[in-house]
C-alpha positions in Angstrom: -18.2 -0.4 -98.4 -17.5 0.0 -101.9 -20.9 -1.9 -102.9 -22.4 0.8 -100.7 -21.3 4.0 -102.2 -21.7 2.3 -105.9 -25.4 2.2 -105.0 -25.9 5.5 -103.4 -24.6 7.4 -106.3 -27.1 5.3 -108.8 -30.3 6.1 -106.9 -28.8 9.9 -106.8 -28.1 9.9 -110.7 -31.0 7.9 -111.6 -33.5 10.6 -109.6 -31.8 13.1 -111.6 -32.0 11.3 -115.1 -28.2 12.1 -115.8 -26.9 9.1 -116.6 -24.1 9.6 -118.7 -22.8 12.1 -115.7 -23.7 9.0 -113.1 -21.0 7.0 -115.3 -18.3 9.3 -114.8 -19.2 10.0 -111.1 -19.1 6.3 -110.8 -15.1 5.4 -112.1 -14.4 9.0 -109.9 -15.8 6.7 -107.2 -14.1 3.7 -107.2 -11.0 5.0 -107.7 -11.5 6.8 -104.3 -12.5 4.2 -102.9 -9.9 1.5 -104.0 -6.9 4.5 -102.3 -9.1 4.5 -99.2 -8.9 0.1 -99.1 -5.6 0.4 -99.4 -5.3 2.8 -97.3 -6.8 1.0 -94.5 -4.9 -2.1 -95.7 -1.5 -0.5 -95.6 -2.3 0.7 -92.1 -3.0 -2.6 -90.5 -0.4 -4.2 -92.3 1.9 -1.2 -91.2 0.8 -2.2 -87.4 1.9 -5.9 -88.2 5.7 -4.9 -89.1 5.9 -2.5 -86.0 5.1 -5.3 -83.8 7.6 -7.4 -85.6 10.2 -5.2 -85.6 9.9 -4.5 -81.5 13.0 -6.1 -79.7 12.2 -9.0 -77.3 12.8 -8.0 -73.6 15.0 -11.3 -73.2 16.8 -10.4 -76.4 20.5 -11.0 -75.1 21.9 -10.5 -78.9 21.0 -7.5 -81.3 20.5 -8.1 -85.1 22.8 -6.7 -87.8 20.1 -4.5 -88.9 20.1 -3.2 -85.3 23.7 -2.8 -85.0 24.4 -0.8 -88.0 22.8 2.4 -87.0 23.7 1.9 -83.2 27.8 3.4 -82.2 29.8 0.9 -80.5 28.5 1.3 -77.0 25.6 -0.2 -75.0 22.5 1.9 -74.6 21.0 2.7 -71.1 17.8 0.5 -72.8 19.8 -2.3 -73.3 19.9 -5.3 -71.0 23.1 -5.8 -69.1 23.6 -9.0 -70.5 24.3 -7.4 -74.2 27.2 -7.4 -75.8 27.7 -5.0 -79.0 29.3 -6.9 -82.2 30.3 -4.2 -84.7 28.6 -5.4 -88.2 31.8 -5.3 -89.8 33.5 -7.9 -87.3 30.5 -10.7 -87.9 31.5 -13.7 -90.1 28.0 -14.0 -92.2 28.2 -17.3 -93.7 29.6 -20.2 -91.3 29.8 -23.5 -92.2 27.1 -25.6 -90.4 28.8 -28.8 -88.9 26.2 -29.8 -86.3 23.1 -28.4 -84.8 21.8 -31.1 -83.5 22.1 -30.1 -79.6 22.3 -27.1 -78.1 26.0 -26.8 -78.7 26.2 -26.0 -82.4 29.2 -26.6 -83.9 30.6 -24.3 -86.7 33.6 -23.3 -88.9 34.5 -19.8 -89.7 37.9 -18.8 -91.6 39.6 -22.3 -90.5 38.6 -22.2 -87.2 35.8 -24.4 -84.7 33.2 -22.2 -82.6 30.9 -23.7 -80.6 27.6 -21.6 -80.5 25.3 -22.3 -76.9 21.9 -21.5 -78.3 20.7 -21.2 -74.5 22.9 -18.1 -73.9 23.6 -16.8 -77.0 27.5 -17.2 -77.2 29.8 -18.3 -79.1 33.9 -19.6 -78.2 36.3 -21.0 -79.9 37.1 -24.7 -79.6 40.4 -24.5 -81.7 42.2 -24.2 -85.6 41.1 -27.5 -87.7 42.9 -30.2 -86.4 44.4 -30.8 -90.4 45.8 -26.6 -90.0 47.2 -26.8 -86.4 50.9 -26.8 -88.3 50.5 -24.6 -91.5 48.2 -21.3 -89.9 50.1 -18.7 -88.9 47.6 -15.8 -88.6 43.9 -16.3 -87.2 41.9 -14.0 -87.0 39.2 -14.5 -84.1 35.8 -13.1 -85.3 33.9 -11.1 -83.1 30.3 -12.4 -83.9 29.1 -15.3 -85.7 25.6 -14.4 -88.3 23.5 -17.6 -86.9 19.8 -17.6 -87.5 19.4 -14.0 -88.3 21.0 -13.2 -85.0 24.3 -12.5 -84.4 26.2 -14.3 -81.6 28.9 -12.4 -80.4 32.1 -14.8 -79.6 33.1 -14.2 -75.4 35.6 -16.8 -75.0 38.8 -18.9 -76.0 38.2 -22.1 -75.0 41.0 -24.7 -73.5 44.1 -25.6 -75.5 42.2 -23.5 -78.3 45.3 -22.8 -80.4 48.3 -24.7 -78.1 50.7 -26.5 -79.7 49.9 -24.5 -83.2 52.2 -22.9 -85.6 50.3 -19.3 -85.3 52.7 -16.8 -84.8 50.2 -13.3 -84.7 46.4 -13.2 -83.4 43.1 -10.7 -84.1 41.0 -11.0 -81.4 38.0 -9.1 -81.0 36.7 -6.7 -78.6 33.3 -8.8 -77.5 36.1 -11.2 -75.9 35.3 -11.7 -72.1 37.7 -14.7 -71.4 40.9 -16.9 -72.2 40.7 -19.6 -71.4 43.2 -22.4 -69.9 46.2 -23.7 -72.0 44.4 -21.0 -74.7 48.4 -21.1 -76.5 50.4 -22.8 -74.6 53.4 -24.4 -76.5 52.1 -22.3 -79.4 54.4 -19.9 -81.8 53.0 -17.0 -80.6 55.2 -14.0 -80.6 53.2 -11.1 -79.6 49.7 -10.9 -78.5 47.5 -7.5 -77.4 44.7 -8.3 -75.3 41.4 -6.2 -75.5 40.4 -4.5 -72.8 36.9 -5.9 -72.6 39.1 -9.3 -71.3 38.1 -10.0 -67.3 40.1 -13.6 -66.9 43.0 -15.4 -68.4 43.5 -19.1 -67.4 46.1 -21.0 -65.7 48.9 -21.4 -68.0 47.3 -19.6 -70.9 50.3 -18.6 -72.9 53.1 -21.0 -70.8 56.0 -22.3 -73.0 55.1 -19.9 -75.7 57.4 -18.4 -78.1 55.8 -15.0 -77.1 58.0 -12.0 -76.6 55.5 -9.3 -75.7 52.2 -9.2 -74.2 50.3 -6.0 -73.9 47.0 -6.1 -71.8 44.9 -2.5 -73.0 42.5 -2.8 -70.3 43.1 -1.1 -66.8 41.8 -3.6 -64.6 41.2 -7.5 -65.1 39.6 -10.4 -62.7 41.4 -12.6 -62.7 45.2 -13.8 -64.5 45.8 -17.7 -63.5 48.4 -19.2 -62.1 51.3 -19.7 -64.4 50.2 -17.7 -67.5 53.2 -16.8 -69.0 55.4 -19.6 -67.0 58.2 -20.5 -69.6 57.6 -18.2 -72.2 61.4 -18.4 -72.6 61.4 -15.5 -75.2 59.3 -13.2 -73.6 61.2 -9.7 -72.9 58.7 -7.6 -72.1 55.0 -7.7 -70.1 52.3 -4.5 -69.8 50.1 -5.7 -66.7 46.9 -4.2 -65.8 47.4 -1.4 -63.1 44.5 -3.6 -61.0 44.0 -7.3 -60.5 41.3 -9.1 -58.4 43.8 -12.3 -58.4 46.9 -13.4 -59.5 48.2 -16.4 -59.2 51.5 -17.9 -58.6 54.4 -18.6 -60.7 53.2 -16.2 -63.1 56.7 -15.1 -64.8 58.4 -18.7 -63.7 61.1 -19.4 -66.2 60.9 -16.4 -68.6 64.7 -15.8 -68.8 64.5 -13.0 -71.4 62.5 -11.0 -69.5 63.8 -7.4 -68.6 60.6 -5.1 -67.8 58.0 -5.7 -66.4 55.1 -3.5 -64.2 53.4 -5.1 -61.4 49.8 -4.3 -60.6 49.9 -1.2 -58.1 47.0 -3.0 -56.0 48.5 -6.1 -55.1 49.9 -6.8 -51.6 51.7 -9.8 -52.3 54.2 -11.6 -54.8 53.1 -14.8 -54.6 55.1 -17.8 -54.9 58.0 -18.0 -57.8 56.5 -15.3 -59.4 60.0 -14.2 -60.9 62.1 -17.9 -60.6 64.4 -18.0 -62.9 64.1 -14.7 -64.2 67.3 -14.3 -65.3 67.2 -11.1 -67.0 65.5 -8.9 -64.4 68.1 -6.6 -63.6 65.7 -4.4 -61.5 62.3 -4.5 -59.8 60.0 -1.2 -58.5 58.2 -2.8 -55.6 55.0 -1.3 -55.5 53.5 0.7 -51.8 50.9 -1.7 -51.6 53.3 -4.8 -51.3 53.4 -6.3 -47.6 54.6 -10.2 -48.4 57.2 -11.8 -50.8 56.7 -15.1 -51.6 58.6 -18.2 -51.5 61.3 -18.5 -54.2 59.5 -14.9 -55.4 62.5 -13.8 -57.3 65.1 -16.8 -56.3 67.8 -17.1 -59.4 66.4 -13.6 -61.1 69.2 -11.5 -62.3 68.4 -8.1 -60.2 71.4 -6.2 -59.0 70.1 -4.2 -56.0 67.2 -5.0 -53.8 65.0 -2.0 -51.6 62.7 -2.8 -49.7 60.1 -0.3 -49.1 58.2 0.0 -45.5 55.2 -1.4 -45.3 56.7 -5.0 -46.2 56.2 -7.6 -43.4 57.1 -10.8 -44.6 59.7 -12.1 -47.1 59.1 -16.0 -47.8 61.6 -19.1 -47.7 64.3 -18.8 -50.8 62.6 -15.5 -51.7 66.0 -14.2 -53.4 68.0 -17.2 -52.6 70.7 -17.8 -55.8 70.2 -14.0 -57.2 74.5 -14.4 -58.5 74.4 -10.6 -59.7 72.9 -9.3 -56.4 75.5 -6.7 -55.3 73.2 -4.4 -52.6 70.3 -5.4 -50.0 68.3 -2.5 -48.3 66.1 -4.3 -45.3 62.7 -2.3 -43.8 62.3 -1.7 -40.1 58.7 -3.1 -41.4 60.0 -6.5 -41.7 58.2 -9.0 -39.6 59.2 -12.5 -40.8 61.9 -13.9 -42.6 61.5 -17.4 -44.2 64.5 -19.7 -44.1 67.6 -18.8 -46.3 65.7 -15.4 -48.0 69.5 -14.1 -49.8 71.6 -17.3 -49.8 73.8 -17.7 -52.6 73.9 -14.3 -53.6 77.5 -14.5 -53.7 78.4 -10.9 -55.3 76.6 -9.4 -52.4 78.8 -6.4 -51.1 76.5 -4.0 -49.4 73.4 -4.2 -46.4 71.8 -1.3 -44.8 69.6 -2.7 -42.0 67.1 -1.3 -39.4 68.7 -2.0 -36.0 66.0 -4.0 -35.1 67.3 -6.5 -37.1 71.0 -6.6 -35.8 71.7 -9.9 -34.7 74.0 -12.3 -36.1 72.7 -15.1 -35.9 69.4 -14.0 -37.5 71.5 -12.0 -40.2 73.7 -15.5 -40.8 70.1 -17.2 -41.4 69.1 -14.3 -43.7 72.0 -14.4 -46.1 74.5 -17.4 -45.4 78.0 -16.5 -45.4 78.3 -17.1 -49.4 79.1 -13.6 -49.9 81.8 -13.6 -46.9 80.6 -10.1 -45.5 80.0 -11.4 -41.8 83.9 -11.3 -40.7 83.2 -11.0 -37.6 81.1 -11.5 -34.4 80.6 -7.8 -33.9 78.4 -6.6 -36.5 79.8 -2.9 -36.3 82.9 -4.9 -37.5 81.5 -6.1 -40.5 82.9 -3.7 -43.5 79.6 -3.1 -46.0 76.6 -3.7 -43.4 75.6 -0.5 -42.3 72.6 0.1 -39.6 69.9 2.8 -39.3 66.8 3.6 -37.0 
């Protein structure tokens, strides 16, 4: 193109005889030219980066560069399966260990992730088996910089930190799971748990030193059997108001404890969910409740026990041992009483009952005669049992 003009404009100067003009005309010329060259260049060019810079429509992980500009919430564009790492919360430089297989092992801060390059997560595996007794703050990243991508970090994975000397945890909002025996037997005194957490495994924080738990999220799917079973120090628990499943034994053994709120959506109190709960001086069953599980709250420390209607069936042992039980209030709702529900409650002095349940032999059954109030055959005799319809 340039050859081109350069010999138009000689034939034109030539004709005319004005050579030294032609000259100047000339550098005027290819000047223009060389912009218009690079012009074109820095278009194409300009074309090549676009198409670079267009996200994948698999893309399950955004870029830092992405992130910065974006507020910490997904965009309708997005694909469900993205999860938003703040830039601030990614570790940029981890130390390669292996990335050999698909499972690519790094270290961040003290502390083992595993990074699944099929799905683009990361968990933790656990604190450096030399650190396990001298940490006593981790702090778990929320992204890990890997390959100019960053991996956000979803899970805590089995017996990550048990057994350590970590006393106080970080962990991040990209969090989606803990994971079984996460801290068991671990120094851990108080934990807050983000609200973008769905399931906690069995025995996740059992035998613990923890003393409060906090969950910020409203609902959760799942909270496994056993999770705080033990935690001998633990005086206080802030449920979610919904779970899809809780399993049993979840406050087994925490003798400290003195408040805790159970999930309004619940229908049962599974089995030994308050054992040995000495502590608990009082319990708010929820409207939803309709069954009380075996050894629910047997040994707990509660003084005074309603009942609310719409409860059907109270399991074997449910309050059996409860020494500081002083008053019983029993629904007409009741359906089913398991073997020896209130024995050795021996401080028991009060029980208002629906009629429906007056019978001696089933009220012997109920509570024993540990607490002496059954002094006679008739009922109506009995000072402290009162009756209503």
């Amino acid at each position: 193109m340039k050859k081109f003009l350069v010999c138009v404009a000689v034939v034109l100067f030539a004709a005319t005889g004005a050579e030294v003009e032609a000259q100047g005309f000339l550098k005027k010329v290819g000047k223009a030219v060389d912009k218009v060259e690079k012009g074109v260049s820095g278009v194409f060019k300009g074309d090549k980066k676009e198409e670079k810079s267009e996200p994948k429509q698999d893309a399950k992980v955004e870029s830092t560069q992405k992130t910065q500009a974006r507020p910490a919430q997904k965009s309708s564009s997005q694909p469900a399966s993205t999860i938003y790492v703040s830039p601030s919360d990614v570790y940029q430089n981890p130390e390669i260990i292996d990335e050999s297989t698909t499972n690519i092992h790094v270290v961040c801060d003290d502390i083992d992730y595993i990074i699944d390059a099929k799905t683009k997560t990361a968990y933790v595996k656990g604190v450096l088996e030399s650190l396990k007794n001298k940490l006593s703050h981790v702090k778990v990243w929320g992204g890990i910089r890997y390959k100019n991508t960053n991996v956000p970090v979803v899970k805590i994975g089995y017996q990550a930190f048990a057994q350590t000397s970590i006393t106080t945890v970080e962990l991040p909002q990209t969090l989606q799971e803990i994971g079984e025996k996460a801290f068991a037997g671990s120094r851990l005194k108080e934990i807050t748990i983000p609200a973008s957490v769905k399931k906690v495994g069995n025995w996740a924080f059992a035998s613990s030193r923890l003393e409060k738990a906090v969950f910020d999220g409203f609902e959760i799917e799942l909270l496994g059997s056993r999770s705080f079973q033990y935690c001998e120090r633990l005086v206080s628990a802030e449920l979610p108001m919904e779970i899809g499943k809780m399993g049993d034994g979840m406050f087994n053994g925490c003798k400290a404890l003195t408040k805790v709120n159970f999930p309004r959506n619940q229908k049962v109190i599974s089995f030994e969910t308050f054992r040995d709960c000495e502590s608990l001086s009082s319990f708010m069953f929820p409207m939803n409740v309709e069954e009380i599980g075996g050894h629910a709250f047997s040994n707990s420390g509660l003084t005074g026990v309603t009942l609310l209607k719409g409860i059907k069936k109270i399991g074997d042992f449910a309050f059996t041992d409860c020494k500081k039980l002083e008053s019983v209030s029993l629904t007409s709702t009741i359906e089913s009483f398991g073997s020896m529900c209130f024995w050795g409650c021996t401080s028991l002095k009060k029980i208002s009952a629906h009629v429906n349940h007056k019978d001696l032999h089933k009220m012997v059954d109920i509570f024993g005669n540990d607490c002496n109030m059954f002094t006679s055959e008739n009922l109506d005799e009995c000072p402290g049992i009162s009756w209503f319809d």
